[in-house]
BANU-248834 format. One record per residue: residue number from 1; y, z, x of N, C-alpha, C, O in turn. Coordinates in Angstrom, 1 decimal. Example, Ala and Ser with C-alpha at 12.3 -4.5 7.8 and 13.67 -1.06 7.14 Angstrom:
<torvos>
resi|n_yy|n_zz|n_xx|ca_yy|ca_zz|ca_xx|c_yy|c_zz|c_xx|o_yy|o_zz|o_xx
1|-5.7|7.8|13.2|-4.5|7.8|12.3|-3.3|7.8|13.2|-3.3|8.5|14.2 $
2|-2.2|7.1|12.8|-1.1|7.1|13.7|0.0|7.9|12.9|1.1|8.0|13.4 $
</torvos>
This chain:
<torvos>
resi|n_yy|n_zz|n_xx|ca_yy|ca_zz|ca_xx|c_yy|c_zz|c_xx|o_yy|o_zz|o_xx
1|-39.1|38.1|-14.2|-39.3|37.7|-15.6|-39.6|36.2|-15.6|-39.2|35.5|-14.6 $
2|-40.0|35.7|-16.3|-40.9|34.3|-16.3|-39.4|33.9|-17.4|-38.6|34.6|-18.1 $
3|-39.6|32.3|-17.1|-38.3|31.8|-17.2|-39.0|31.2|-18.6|-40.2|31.3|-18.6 $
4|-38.2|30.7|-19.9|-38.7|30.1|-20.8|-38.3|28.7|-20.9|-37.4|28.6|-20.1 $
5|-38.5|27.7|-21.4|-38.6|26.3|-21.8|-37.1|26.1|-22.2|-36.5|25.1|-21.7 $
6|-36.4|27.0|-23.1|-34.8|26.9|-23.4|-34.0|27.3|-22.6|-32.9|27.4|-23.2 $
7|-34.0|27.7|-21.1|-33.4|27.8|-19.9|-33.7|26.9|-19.1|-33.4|27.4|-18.0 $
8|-34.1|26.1|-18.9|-34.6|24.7|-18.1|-33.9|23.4|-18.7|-33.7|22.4|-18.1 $
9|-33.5|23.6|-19.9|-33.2|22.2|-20.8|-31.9|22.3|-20.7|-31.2|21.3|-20.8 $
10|-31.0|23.6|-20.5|-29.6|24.1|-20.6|-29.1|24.0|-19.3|-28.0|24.3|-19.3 $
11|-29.6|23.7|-18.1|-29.4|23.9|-16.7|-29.1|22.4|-16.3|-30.0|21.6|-16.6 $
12|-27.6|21.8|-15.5|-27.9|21.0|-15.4|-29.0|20.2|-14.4|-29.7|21.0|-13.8 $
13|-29.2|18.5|-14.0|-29.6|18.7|-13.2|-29.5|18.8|-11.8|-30.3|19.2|-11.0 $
14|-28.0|18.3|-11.5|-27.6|18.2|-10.5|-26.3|19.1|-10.0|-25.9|19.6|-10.9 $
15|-25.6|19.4|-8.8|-24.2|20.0|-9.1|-23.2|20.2|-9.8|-22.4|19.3|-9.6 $
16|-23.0|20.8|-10.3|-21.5|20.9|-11.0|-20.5|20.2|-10.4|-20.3|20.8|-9.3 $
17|-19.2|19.0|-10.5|-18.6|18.4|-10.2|-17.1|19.4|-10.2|-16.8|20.2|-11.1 $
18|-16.5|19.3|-9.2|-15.5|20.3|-9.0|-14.2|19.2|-8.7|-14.2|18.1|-8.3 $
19|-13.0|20.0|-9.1|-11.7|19.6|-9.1|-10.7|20.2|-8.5|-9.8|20.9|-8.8 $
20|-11.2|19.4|-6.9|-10.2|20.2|-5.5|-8.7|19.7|-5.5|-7.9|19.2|-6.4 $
21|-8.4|20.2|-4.2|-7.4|19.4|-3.6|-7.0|18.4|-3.3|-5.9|17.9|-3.2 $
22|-8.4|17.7|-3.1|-8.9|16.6|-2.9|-8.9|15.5|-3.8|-8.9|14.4|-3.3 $
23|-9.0|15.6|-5.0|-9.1|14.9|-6.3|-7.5|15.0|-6.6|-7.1|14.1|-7.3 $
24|-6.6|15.9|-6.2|-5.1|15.5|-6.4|-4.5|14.8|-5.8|-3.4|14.3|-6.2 $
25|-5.1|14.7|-4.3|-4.3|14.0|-3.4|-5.0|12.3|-3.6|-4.7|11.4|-2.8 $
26|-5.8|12.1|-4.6|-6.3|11.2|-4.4|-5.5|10.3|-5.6|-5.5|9.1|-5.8 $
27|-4.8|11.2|-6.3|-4.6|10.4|-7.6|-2.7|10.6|-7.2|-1.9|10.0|-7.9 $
28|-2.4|11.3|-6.2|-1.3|11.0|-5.5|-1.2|10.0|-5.0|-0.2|9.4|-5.2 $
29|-2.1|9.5|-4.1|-1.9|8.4|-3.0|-2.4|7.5|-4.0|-1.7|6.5|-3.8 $
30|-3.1|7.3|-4.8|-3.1|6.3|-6.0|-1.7|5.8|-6.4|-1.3|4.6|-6.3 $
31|-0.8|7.1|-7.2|0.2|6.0|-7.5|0.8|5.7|-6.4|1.1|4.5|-6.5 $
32|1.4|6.3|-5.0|2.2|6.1|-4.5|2.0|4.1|-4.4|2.8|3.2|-4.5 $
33|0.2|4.2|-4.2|0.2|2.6|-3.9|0.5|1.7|-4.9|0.8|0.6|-4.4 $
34|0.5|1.8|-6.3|0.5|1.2|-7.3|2.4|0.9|-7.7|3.0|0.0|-8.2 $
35|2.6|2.0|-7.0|4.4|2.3|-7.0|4.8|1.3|-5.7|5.4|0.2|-6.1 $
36|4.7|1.4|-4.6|4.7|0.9|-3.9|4.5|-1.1|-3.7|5.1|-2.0|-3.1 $
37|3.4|-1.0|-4.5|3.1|-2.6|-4.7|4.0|-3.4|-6.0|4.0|-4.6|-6.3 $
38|4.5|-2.5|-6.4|5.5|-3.0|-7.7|6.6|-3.2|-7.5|7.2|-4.1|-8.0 $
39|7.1|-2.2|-6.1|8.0|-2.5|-5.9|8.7|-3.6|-4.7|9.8|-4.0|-4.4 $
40|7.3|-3.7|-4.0|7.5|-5.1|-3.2|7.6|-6.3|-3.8|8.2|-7.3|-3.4 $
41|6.7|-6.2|-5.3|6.9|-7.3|-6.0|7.7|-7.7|-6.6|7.7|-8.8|-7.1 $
42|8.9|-6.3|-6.7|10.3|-6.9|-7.4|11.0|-7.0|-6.4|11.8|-7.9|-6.5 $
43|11.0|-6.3|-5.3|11.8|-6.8|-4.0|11.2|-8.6|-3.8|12.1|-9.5|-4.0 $
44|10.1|-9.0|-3.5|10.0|-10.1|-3.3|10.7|-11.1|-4.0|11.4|-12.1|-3.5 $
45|10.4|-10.8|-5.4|10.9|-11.8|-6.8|12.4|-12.0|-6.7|13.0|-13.1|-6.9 $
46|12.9|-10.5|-6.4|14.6|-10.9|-5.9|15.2|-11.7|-4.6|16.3|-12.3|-4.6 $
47|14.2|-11.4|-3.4|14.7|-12.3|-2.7|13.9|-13.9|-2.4|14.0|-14.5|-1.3 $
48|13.4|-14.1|-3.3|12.3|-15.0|-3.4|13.4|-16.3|-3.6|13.7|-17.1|-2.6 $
49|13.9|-16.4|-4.5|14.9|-16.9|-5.4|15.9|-17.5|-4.3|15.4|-18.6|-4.2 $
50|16.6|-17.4|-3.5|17.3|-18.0|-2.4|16.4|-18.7|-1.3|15.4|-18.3|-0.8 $
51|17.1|-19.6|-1.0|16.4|-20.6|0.0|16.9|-19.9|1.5|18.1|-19.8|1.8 $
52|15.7|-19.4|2.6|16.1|-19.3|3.3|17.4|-20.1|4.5|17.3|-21.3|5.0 $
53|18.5|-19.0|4.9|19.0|-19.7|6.2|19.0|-20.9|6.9|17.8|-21.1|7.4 $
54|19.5|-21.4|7.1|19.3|-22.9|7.9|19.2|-22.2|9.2|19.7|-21.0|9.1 $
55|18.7|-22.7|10.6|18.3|-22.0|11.9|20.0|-22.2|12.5|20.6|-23.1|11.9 $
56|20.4|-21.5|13.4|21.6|-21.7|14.4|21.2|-23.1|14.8|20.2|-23.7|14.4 $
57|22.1|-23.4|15.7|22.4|-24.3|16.9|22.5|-23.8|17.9|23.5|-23.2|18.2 $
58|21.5|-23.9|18.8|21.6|-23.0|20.4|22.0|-24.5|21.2|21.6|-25.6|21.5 $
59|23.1|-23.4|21.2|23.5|-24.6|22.8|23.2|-24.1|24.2|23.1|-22.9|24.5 $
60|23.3|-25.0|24.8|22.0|-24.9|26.0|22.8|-24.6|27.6|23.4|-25.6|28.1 $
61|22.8|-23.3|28.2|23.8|-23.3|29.4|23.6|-23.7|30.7|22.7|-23.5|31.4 $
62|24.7|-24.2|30.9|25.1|-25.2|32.1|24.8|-24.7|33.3|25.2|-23.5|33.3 $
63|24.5|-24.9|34.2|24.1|-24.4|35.8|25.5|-24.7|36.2|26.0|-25.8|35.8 $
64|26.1|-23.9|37.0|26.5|-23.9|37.8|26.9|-25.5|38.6|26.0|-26.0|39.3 $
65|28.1|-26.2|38.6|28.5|-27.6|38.7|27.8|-28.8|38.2|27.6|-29.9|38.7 $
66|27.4|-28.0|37.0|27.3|-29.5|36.0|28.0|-29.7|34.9|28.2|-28.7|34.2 $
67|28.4|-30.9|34.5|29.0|-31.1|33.5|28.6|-30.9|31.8|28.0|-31.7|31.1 $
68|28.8|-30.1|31.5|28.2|-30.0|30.0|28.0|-31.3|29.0|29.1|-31.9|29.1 $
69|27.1|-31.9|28.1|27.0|-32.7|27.6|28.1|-32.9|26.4|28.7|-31.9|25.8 $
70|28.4|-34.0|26.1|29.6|-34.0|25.4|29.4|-33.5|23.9|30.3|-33.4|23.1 $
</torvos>
């Protein structure tokens, strides 16, 4: 059967876009990151706020018959 002019215009032109497994895991790992980056940014903001640690004091060891510095 010969095709008519009003089946050509209704067809699209390209594939049909489909909605896998693939398109859920993508909007999974979407929020995880969006979740994830919010929450480093309130972890940071909380420990942002304190001034780090002052370093130890390494004291330095003595060999064997020497006198340690005073």
């Amino acid at each position: 059967m010969a095709k008519s002019k009003s089946d050509e215009r209704t067809k699209s032109a390209g594939p049909k876009a489909r909605n896998d497994a693939y398109v859920m895991m993508f909007f999974i790992t979407l929020v995880a990151i969006i979740t994830g980056t919010a929450l480093m940014y309130l972890d940071n903001e909380e420990y942002g706020k304190t001034p780090p640690p002052k370093e130890p004091q390494i004291s330095t060891i003595s060999r064997i018959g020497e006198v340690p510095p005073a």
